[in-house]
N, C-alpha and C positions, 0 to 999 in steps of 0.2 A: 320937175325934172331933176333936181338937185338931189329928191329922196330917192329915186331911181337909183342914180349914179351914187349916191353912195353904199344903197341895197346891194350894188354891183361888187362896188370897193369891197364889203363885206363878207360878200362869197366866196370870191378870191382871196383873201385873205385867209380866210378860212379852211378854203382849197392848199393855200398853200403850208399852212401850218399843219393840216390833215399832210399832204407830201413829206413834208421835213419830220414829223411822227413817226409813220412809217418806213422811210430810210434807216431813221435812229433804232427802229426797233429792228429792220432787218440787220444793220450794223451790227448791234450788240449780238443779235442770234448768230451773225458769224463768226464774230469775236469767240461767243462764248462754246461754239463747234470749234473755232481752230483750238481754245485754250483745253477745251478736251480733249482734242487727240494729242493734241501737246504731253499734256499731263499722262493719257495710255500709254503715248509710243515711247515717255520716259519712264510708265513703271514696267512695261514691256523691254524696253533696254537695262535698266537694273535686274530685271528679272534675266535676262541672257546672259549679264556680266555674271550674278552672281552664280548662273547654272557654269558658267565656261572655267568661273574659278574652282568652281567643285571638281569638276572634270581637271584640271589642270594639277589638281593637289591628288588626284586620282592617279592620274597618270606620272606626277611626279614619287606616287606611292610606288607606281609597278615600277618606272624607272630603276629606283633605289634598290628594291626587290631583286629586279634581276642584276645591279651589279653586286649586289651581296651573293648571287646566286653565282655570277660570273667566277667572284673572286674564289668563294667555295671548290670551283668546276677547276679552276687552275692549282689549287690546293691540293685537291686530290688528284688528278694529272699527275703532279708534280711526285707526292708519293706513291703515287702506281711506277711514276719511272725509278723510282730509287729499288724499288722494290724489281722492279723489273731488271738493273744493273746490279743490285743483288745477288739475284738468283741466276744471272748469266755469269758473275764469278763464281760463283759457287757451284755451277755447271763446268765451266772450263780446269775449275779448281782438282770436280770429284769425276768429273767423266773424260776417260782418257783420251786423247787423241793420237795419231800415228803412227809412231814407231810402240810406245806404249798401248796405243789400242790393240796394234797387232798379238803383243805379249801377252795380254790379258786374256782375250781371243783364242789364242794358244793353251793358255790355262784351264778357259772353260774347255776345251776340248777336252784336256788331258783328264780334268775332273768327270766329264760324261762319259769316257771313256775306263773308265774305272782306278783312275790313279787317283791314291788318296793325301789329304791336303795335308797331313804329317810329311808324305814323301816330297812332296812339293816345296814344302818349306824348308827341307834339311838342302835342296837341290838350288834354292835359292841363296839359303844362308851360307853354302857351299861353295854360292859363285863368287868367283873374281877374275878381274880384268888382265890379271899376271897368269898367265896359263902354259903348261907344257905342252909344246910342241912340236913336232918331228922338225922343223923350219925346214924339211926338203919338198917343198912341193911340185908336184908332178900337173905340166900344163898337155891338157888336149885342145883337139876340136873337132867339130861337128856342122854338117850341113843343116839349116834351120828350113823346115817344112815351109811352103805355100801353098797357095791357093791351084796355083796349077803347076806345082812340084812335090811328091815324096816317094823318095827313093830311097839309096845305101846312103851310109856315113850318117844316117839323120839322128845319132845316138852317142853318147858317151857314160863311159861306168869307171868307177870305184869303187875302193873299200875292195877290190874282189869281187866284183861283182854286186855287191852292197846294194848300191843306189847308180838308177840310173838317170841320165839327164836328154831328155828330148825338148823341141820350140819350136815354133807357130809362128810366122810374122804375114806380115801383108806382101802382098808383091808390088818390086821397082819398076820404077815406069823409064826408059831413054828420054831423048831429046827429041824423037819422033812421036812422043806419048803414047811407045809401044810396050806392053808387058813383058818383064821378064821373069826369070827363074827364080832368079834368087831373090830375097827380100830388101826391104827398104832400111837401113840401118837407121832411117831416122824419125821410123814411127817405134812405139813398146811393140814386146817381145812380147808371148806367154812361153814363161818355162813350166816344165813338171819334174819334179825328182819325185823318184820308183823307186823302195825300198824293196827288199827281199820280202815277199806275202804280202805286194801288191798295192802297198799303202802309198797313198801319191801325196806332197805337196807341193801346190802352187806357186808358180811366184810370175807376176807381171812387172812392166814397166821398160823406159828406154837405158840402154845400154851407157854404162854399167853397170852390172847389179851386185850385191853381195847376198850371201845365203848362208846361212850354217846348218849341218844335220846330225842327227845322233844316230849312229849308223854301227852296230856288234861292238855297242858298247865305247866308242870311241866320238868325238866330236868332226865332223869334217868341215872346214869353214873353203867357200867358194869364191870367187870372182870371175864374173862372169863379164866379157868384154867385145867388141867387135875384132870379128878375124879378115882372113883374107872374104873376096866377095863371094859372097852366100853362107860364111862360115861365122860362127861364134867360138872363140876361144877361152877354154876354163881352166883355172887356174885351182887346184885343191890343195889344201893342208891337212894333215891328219893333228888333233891336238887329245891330251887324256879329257876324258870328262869320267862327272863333274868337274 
């Protein structure tokens, strides 16, 4: 009975050394699956860190890049405006404006018209601001044409006949926002002076105007102003020209 029970003892023993074997070995195969993925997921994260710095020195390339490119883009800006305030004084400088654009204007006429730039320059160099003149000027006036008026009086002459002066204006409205006859003194005029063989210049604008003309040889200088209602009143001088 006693060799029994120890044949027993021994199995069990056995059995349980066979147990504690196989735990330790499935132990260690866990062990040694966690310390491999251990060891992957860290050459997998070195491998991400070092792809993210490549990329990071990447993009710190293009950064750089474009503020070089930036600063370049404000560089030339900056000399396209210089160059662009340049050339707009040098515009304002050589291309005339107003009362000179009109004189130039006047010139080109006179040059396409067959005067030539010898006489042109004697007529300049000729001028001055000290001039003879009759100092009696002789004032008229004249009814200024509308829209739904032209009748008598719509005219005035000098020189003899010379140059004549007619106007255009809009038509005044009352206080009933009814139309009337006569014009609006406080919108422009269009004048025209009529020389002898039909040659017209223009002149626009609000009242008061000045004009000068060369008229059989002589200069007439005008002023042209608001008259009684519907009327324009012109003032001429006769002065020598040149």
């Amino acid at each position: 009975m006693s060799l029994g029970l120890r044949e027993t003892r021994r199995r069990r023993s056995n059995n349980f050394r066979w147990a504690v074997f196989k735990w330790a070995i499935a132990l260690i195969l866990i062990g040694a699956a966690g310390w491999y993925s251990y060891r992957a997921g860290l050459e997998l994260a070195n491998r991400k860190v070092i792809t993210l710095n490549d990329k990071n020195k990447e993009l710190e390339q293009t950064v750089q890049e474009l503020m070089e490119l930036r600063d370049e883009l404000n560089s030339n800006l900056e000399a396209t405006k210089e160059t662009a305030a340049g050339w707009e004084n040098r515009y304002q400088k050589d291309v005339p404006t107003g009362e000179l654009k009109l004189i130039v204007t006047d010139l080109q006429e006179k040059i396409a018209n067959g005067v030539s730039l010898d006489r042109l320059k004697f007529l300049i160099a000729s001028a001055e601001n000290k001039r003879a003149c009759d100092n009696n000027p002789v004032e008229k006036r004249f009814y200024v044409n509308t829209p739904i008026y032209t009748g008598v009086n719509d005219n005035v002459s000098f020189a003899r006949g010379g140059v004549t002066i007619t106007a255009k204006g809009e038509s005044a409205y009352n206080a009933e926002n009814k139309i009337e006859a006569w014009y609006d003194a406080a919108k422009p005029l269009d004048f025209v002076f009529t020389t002898l063989g039909g040659k017209s210049v223009k002149l626009s604008g609000k009242l008061p105007l000045h004009k000068s003309i060369v008229v059989n040889g002589s200069e007439y200088k005008f002023t042209l102003k608001t008259g009684a209602k519907g009327f324009v009143q012109v003032i001429g001088d006769r002065c020598d020209y040149p």
